[in-house]
C-alpha positions as CSV (number, residue, x, y, z in Angstrom):
1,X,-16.6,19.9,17.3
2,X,-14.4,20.8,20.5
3,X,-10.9,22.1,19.7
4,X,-8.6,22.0,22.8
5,X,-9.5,20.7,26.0
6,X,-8.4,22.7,29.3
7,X,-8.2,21.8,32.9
8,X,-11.9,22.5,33.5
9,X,-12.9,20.2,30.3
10,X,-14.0,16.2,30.4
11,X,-14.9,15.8,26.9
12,X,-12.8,15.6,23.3
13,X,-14.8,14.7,20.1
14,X,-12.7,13.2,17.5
15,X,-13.1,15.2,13.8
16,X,-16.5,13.7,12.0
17,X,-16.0,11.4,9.4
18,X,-16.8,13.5,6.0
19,X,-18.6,10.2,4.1
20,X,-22.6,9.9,3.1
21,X,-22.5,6.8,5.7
22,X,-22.4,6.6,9.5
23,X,-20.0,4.0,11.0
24,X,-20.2,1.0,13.3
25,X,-18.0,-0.9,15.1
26,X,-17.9,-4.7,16.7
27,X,-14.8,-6.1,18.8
28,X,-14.2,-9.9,17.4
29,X,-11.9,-12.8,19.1
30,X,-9.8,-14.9,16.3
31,X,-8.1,-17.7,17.0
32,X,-5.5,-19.9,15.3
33,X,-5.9,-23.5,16.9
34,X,-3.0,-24.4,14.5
35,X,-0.3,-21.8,15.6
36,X,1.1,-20.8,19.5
37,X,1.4,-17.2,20.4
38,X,4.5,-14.9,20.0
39,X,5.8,-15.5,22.9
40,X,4.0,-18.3,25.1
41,X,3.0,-21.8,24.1
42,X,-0.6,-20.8,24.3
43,X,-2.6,-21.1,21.1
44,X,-2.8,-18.1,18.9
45,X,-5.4,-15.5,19.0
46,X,-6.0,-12.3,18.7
47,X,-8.6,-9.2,18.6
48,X,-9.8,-7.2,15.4
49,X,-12.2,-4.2,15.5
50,X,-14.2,-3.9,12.4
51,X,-15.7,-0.5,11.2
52,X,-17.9,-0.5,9.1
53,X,-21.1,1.7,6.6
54,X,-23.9,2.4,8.8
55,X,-27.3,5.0,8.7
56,X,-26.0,8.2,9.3
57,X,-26.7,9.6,12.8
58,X,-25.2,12.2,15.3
59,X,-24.6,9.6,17.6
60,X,-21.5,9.1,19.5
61,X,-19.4,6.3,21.8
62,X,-16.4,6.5,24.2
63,X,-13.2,5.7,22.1
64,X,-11.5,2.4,21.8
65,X,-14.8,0.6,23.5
66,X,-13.5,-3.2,24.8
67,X,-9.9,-1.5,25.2
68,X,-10.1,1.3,27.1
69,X,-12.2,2.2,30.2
70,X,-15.0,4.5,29.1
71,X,-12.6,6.2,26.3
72,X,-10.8,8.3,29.0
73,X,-7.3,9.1,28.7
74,X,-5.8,11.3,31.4
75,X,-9.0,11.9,32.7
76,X,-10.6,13.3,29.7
77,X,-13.6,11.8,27.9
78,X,-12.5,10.9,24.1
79,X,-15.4,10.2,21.7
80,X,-15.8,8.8,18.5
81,X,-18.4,8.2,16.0
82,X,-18.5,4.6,15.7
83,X,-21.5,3.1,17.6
84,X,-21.2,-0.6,18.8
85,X,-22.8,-3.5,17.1
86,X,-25.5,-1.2,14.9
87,X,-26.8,-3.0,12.2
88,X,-24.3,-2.8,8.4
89,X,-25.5,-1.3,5.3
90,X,-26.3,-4.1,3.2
91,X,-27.6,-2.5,-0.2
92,X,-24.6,-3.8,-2.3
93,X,-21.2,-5.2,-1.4
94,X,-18.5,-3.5,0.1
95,X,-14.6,-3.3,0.2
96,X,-12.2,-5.2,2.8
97,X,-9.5,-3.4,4.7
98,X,-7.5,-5.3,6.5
99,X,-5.3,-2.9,8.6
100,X,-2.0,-3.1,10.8
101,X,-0.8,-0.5,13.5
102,X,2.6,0.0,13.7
103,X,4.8,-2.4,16.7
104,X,3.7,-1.1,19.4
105,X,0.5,0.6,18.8
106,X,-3.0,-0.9,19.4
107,X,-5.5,-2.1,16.7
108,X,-7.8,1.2,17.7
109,X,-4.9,3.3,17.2
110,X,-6.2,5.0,13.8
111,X,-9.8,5.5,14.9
112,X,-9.9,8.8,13.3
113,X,-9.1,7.2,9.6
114,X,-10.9,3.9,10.3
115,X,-13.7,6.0,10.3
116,X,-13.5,8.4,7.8
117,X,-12.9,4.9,5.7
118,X,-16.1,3.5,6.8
119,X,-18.1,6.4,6.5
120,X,-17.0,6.3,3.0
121,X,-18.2,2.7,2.4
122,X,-15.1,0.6,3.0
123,X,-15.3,-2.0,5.7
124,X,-12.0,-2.1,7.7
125,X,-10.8,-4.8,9.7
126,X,-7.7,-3.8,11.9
127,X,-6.1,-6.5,14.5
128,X,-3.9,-6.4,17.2
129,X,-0.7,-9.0,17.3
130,X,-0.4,-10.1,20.9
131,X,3.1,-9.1,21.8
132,X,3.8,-6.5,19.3
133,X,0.5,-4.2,20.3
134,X,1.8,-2.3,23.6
135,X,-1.8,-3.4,25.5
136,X,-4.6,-6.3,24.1
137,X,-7.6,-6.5,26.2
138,X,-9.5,-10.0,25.7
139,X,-13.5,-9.9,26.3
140,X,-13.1,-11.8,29.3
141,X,-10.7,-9.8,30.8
142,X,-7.5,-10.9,29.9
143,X,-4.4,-8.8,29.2
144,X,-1.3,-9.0,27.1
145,X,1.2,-6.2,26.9
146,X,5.3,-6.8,25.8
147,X,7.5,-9.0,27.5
148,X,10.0,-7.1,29.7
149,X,12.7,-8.9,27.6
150,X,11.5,-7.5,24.3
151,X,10.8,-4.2,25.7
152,X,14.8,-4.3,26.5
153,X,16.6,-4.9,24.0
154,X,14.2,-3.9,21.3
155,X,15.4,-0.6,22.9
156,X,19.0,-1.5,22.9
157,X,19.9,-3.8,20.3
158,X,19.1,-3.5,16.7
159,X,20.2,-6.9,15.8
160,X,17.0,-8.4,18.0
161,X,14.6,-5.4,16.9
162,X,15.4,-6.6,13.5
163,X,14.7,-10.7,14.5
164,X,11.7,-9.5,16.2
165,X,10.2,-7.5,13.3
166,X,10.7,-10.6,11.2
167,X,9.2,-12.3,14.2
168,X,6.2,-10.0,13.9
169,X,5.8,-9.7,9.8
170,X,5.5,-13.6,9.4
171,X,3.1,-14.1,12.3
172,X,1.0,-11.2,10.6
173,X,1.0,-12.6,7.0
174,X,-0.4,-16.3,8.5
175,X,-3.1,-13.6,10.5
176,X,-4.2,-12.3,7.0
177,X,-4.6,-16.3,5.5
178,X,-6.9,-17.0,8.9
179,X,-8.3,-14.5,8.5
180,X,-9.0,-14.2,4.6
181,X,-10.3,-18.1,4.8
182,X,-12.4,-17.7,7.8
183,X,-14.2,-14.2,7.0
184,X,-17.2,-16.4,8.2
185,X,-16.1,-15.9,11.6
186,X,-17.7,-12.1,11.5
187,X,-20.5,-13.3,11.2
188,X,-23.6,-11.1,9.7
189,X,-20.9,-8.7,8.9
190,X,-19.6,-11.0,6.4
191,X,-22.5,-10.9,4.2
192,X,-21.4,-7.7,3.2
193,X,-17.9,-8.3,2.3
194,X,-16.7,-8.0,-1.1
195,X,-13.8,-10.4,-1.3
196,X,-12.8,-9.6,-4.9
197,X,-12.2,-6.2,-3.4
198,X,-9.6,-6.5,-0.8
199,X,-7.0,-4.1,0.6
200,X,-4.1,-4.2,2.6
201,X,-3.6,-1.1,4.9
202,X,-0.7,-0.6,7.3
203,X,1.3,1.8,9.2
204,X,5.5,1.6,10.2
205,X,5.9,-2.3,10.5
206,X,2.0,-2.6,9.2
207,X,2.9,-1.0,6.5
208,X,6.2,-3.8,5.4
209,X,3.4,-6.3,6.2
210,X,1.6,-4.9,3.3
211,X,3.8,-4.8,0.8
212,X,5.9,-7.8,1.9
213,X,2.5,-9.8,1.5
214,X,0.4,-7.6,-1.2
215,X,2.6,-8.2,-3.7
216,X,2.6,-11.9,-3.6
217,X,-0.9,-12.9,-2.8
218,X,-3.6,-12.3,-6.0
219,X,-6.3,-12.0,-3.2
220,X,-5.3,-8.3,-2.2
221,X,-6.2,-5.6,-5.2
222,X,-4.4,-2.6,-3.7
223,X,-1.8,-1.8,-1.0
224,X,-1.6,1.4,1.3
225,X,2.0,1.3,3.1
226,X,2.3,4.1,5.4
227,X,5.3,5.1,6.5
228,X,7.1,1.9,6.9
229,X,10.7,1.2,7.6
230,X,12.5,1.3,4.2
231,X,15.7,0.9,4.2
232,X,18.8,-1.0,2.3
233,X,19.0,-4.3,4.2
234,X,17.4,-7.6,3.2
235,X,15.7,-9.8,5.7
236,X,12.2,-11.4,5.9
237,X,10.5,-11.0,2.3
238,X,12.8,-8.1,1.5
239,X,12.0,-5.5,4.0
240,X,13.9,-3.3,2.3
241,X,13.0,-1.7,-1.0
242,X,9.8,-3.7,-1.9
243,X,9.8,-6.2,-4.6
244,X,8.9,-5.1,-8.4
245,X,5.4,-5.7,-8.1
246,X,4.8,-8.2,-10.5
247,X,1.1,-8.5,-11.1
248,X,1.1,-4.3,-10.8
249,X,-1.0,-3.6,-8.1
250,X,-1.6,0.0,-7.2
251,X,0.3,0.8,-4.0
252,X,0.6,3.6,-2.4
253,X,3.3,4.7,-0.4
254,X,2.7,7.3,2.4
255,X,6.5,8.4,3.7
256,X,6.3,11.0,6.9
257,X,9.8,13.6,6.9
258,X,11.5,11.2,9.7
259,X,11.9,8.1,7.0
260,X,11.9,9.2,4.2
261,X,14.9,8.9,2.1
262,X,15.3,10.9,-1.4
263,X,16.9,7.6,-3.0
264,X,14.2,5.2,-1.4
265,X,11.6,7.5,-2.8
266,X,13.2,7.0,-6.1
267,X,13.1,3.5,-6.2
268,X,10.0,3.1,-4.8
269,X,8.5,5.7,-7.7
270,X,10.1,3.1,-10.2
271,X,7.6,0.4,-8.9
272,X,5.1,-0.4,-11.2
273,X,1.5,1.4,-10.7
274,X,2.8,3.1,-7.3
275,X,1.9,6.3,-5.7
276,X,4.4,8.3,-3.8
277,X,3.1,10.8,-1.2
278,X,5.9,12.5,1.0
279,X,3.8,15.2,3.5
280,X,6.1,17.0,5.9
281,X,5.2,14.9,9.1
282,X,6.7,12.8,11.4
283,X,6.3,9.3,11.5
284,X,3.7,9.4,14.6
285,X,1.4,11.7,12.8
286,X,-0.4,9.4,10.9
287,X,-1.9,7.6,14.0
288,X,-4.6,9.3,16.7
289,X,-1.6,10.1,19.0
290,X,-1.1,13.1,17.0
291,X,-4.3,14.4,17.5
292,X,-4.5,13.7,21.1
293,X,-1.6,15.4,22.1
294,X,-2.7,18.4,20.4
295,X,-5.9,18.5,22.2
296,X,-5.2,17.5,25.5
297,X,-2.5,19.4,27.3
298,X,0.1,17.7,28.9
299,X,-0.2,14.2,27.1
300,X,2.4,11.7,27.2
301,X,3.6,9.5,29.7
302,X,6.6,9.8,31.5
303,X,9.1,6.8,32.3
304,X,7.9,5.7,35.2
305,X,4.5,6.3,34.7
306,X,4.7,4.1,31.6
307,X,6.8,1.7,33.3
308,X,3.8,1.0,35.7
309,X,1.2,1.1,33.1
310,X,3.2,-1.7,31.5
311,X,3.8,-3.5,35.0
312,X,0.3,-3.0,36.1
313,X,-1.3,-3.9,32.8
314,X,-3.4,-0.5,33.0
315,X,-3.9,-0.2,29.3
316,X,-2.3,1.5,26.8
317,X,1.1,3.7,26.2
318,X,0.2,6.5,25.1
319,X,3.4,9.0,24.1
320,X,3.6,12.6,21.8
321,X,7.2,11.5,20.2
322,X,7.3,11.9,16.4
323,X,3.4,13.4,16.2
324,X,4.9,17.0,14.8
325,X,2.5,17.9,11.7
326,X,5.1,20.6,10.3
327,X,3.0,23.4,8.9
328,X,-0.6,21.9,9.4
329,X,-3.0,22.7,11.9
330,X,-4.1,19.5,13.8
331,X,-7.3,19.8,12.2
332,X,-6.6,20.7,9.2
333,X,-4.2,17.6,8.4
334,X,-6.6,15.1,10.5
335,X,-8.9,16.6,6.8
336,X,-6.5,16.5,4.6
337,X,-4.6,13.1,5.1
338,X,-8.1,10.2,5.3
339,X,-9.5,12.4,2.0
340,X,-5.8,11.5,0.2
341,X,-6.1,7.7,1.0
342,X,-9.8,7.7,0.8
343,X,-9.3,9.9,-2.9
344,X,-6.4,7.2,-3.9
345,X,-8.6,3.9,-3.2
346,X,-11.5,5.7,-4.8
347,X,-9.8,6.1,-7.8
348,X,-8.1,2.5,-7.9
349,X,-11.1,0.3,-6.4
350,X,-13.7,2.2,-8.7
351,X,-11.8,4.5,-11.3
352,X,-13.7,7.1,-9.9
353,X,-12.1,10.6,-12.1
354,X,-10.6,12.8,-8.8
């Protein structure tokens, strides 16, 4: 595997998923006939990326296919391991993820735990919310980033950022019902779906999602919240100290250094069948930005180069704010932290002994 990549470089590997399996990957259009977008009167739809159990190979494919141009990023080359539209696994049934970036971040943005999941035997499906992901790329060309509205005053006024992320959580939880009552939509995919095995996964916002709608639907088994915004105040579904999990679903709560609160952590300890993991990270280190900016010297956009990203529709923001790793080495927490979630939903999904 390459470590760093210098001025004379082109290429970055992401770290190899550890699993038995190799992973695929397929870009699918959803769409909502019944519901309008976010922010425009067109009708709703969205992208997920599935990855999923393959035959292992050494094979390789640019990262974020269908979002980014040939997986480069500052001019550099990023690969990945999950290979476009190879055929599933299909000797038994397998797990559902269904997986939520934080606002702001792309569907893709987790590529490096997506496929340590897969490789593992868990199907994950993670989607983009139109308006909330910072770039969506549509097969046909079609773009949607923020509005410049949004952009403002989620910036400067937390009175709107807080409208917007109830906005965002209730358009998510009618994404999971479409999605949930339309797995047919995958296609061949689906036949390997186990839908008495399904899991919620999300990070910052993705992570309320979760919980907010984990803890009230029987579909969903288990709950991974990573890092989401915890605090005191009530809105949408209680976004503040999650509900007392009535049914006792295992959750597990992932809380980075930034957001973590010793008397949130209490409470959320206190919820019945959770797990409370509290690594000394920031809140950005959980997503492939933190690698990246590791690797690649000089990552992260500036204002105006953002600004025109946004303007021009280029594709994604990419920034290094809130990826510190404390005292990890890049590689040695992009090892540590899929085995702890991939160890945890072992262990819950099927009581393997850790």
């Amino acid at each position: 595997m390459l470590s760093v990549v210098y001025a004379n470089d082109s290429i970055l590997l992401l770290p190899e998923p550890t699993g038995p399996y190799g992973v695929g990957t397929a870009n699918i259009g959803l769409k909502d006939t019944s519901r309008t977008q976010l922010r425009d009167t067109k009708e709703r739809r969205w992208m997920a990326t599935v990855f999923y159990p393959t035959r292992k190979t050494n094979a390789t494919s640019p990262y974020m296919f269908g979002t980014l141009i040939d997986g480069t990023i500052y001019g550099v080359k990023i690969l990945g391991h999950s290979i476009p539209d190879t055929p599933i696994i299909q000797s038994r049934k397998l797990p559902i993820i269904l997986a939520f970036p934080g606002r702001g971040g792309e569907r893709q943005g987790e590529t490096i735990l997506y496929e340590a999941l897969a490789s593992h035997g868990y199907i994950v499906i993670t989607m983009d919310q139109p308006y909330v992901a910072n770039f969506v790329k549509f097969p046909a060309g079609e773009k949607i980033t923020l509005t410049f509205k949004d952009l403002w005053y989620l910036r400067h006024d937390r009175d709107y950022r807080y409208q917007y992320d109830d906005e965002v959580i209730a358009s998510a939880i009618k994404d999971i019902d479409f999605t949930l009552e339309n797995l047919h939509l995958f296609g061949k995919l689906s036949d390997s779906f186990d839908t008495n095995k399904i899991i919620l996964l999300g990070h910052s916002i993705g992570g309320n999602i979760t919980h907010i709608k984990g803890f009230k639907d029987k579909r969903i088994k288990a709950i991974v919240d990573i890092d989401s915004k915890i605090t005191e105040r009530e809105v949408f579904g209680h976004i503040g100290v999650p509900p007392p999990n009535p049914d006792k679903k295992p959750v597990l709560f992932i809380r980075g250094m930034m957001q973590y609160q010793e008397d949130v952590g209490d409470q959320l300890i206190k919820i019945p069948n959770s797990t409370v993991w509290s690594p000394l990270v920031q809140h950005s280190a959980f997503s492939d930005r933190a690698y990246i900016s590791k690797k690649i010297p000089n990552y992260g956009m500036g204002f105006w180069q953002a600004f025109y990203n946004w303007f021009a529709q280029q594709g994604p923001y990419f920034s290094d704010i809130d990826t510190d790793l404390g005292n990890y080495s890049v590689d040695e927490w992009f090892k540590i932290y899929p085995e702890y979630i991939i160890k945890w939903l072992d262990k819950v999904i099927y009581q393997k002994q850790q």
